[in-house]
C-alpha positions in Angstrom: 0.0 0.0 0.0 1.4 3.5 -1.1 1.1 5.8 1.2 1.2 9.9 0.1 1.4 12.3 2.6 0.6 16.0 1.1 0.7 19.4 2.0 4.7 19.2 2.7 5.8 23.1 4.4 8.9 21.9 5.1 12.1 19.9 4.9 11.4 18.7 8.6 7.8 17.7 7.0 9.2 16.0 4.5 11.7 13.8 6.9 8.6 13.2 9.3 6.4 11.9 6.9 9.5 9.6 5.3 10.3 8.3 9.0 6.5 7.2 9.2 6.8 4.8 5.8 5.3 7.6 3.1 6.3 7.0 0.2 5.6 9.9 -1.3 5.2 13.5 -0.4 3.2 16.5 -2.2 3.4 20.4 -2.4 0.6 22.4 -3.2 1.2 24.8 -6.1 -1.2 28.0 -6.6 -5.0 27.0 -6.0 -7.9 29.2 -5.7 -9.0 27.4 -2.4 -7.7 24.9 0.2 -4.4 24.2 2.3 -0.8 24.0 2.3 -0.2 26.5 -0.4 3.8 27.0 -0.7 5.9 28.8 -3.4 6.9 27.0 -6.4 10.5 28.3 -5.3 9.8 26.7 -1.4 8.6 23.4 -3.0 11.8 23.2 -5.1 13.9 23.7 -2.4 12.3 21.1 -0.5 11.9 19.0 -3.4 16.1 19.2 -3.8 16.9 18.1 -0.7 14.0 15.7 0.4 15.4 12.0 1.3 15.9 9.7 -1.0 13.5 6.9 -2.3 10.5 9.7 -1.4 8.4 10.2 -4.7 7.5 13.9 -5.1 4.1 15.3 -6.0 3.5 18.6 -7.6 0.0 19.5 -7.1 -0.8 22.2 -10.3 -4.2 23.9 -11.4 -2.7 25.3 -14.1 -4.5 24.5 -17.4 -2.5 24.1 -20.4 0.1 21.9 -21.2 3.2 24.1 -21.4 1.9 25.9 -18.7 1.9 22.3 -16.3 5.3 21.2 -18.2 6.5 24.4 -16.6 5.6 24.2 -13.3 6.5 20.5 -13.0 10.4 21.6 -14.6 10.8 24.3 -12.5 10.1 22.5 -9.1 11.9 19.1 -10.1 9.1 16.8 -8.9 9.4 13.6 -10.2 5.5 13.4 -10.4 2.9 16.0 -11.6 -0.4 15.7 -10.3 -3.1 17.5 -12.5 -6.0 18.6 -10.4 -8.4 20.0 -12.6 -10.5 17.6 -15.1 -8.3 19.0 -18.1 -9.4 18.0 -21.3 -7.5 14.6 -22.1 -5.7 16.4 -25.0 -3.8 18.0 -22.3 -2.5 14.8 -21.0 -1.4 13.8 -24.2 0.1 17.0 -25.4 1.9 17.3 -22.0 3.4 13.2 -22.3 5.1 14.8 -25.6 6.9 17.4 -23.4 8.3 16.6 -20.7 9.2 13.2 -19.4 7.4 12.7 -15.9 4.8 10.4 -14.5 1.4 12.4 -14.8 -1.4 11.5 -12.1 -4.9 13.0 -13.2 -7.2 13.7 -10.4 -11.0 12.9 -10.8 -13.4 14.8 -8.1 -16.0 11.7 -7.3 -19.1 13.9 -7.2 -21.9 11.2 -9.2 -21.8 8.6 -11.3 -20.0 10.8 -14.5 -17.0 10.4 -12.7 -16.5 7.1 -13.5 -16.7 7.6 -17.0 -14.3 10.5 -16.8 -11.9 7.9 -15.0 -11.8 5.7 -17.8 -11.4 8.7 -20.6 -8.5 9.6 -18.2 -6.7 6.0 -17.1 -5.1 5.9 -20.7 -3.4 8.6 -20.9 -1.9 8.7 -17.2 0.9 6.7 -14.6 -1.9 6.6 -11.5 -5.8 8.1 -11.6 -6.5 9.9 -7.5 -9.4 9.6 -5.9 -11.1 12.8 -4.4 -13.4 15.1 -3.0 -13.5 18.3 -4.2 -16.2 20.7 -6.4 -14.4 22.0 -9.6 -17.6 23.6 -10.0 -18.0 25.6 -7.2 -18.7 29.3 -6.7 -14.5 28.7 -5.9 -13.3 26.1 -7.2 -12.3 23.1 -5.0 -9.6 20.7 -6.0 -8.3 19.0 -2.3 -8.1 18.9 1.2 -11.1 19.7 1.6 -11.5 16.9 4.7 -14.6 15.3 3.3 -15.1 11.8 2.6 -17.3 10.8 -1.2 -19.1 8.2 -2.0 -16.6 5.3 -1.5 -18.8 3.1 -3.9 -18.1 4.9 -7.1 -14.5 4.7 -6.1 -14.4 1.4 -5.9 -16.4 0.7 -9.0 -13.1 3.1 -10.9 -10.8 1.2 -8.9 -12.2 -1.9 -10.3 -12.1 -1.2 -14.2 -9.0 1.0 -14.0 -6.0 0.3 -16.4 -3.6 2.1 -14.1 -3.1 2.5 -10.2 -5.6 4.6 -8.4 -4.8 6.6 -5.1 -7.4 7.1 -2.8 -8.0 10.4 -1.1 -10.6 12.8 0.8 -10.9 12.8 4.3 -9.0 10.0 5.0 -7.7 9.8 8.8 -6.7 6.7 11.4 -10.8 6.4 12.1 -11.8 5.7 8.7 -8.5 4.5 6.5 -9.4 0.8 7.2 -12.6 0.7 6.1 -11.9 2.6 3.1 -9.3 0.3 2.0 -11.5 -2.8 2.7 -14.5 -1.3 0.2 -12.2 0.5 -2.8 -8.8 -1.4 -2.6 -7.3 1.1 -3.8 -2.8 0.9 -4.5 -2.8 3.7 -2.0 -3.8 6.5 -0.1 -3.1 10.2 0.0 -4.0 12.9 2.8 -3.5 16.3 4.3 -5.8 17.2 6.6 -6.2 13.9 8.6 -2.8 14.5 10.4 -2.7 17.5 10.8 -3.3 20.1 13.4 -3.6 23.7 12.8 -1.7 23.2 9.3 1.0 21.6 10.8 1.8 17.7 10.2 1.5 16.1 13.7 3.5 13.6 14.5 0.6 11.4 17.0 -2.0 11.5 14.4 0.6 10.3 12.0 1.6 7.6 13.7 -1.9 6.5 14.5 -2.7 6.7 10.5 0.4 4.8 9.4 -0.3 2.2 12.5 -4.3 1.8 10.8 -2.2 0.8 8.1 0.1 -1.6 9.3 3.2 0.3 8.2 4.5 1.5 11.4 
């Protein structure tokens, strides 16, 4: 089971979260809503020195393709995780750009998101599973602490082509059942260890020990 820890804010973050079995971290890039917003510059500097075997994320809401293949260069992630539902001729223009694994987030709101899963699994290295409202007043794209409905996950888990990370108010409390229903290749959170915006190191430990990893 992969386990993601976002929201990094820190080198010491990034250590933490590596001690506890993650094996990978995220930074959020510029998003019109939710936590754990850094600098691209921060990220990068993070990203640099980060220990090794960690897989970085780079969360972007940018929209284009040489406007993600940008982002993703200049903060050296080995990963780009593409929260909006971009068109899927993004995802194919950005493959002949740059060379680095491309994870495609799909909001589980109803039933089309299962169909957007498949259109997407094609074209990407991992499909993520969360919870937010692209089409909100303002937009929504992670850590927004809520849970979806677990049963359309596991139905895109189930026809998927590629792995599928499983996110949205995901904490020690919940993480076990959510496995059981969507077996998904892992799991990704902020919010559920965290206090005040910072990673805490007991509800950590009490995730990754839900898990089995610690």
């Amino acid at each position: 089971m992969k386990l993601k820890i976002c929201c990094m804010a820190s080198l010491d973050e990034a250590r933490l979260a590596h001690r506890y079995g993650a094996t990978a971290i995220g930074f959020v890039g510029a998003m019109p809503s939710g936590p754990g917003i850094i600098s691209d510059t921060q990220a990068r500097e993070i990203v640099a020195t980060a220990p090794n075997g960690l897989e970085t994320f780079l969360l972007t809401s940018r929209e284009t393709a040489s406007d993600i293949a940008d982002h993703a260069t200049f903060c050296g992630t080995s990963t780009i995780q593409i929260v909006r539902h971009v068109d899927p001729s993004v995802l194919e223009t950005l493959r002949k750009k740059i060379d680095i694994k491309i994870v495609q987030v799909v909001h589980v709101e109803d039933q089309t998101s299962v169909d957007l899963a498949q259109a997407y699994a094609p074209l990407v290295d991992a499909l993520l599973l969360d919870s937010g409202r692209p089409g909100a007043p303002t937009a929504e794209f992670g850590g927004t602490g809520r849970t979806h409905d677990w049963a359309l996950s596991q139905q895109i888990v189930q026809d998927a082509s590629v792995p599928v990370y499983l996110a949205g108010g995901l904490d020690a409390d919940n993480v076990s059942r959510a496995i059981a229903q969507v077996q998904p290749d892992g799991v990704d959170l902020c919010s559920g260890v965290r206090t005040d915006g910072h990673l805490d190191e007991a509800k950590l430990r009490a995730f990754t020990a839900a898990l089995g990893i610690s």
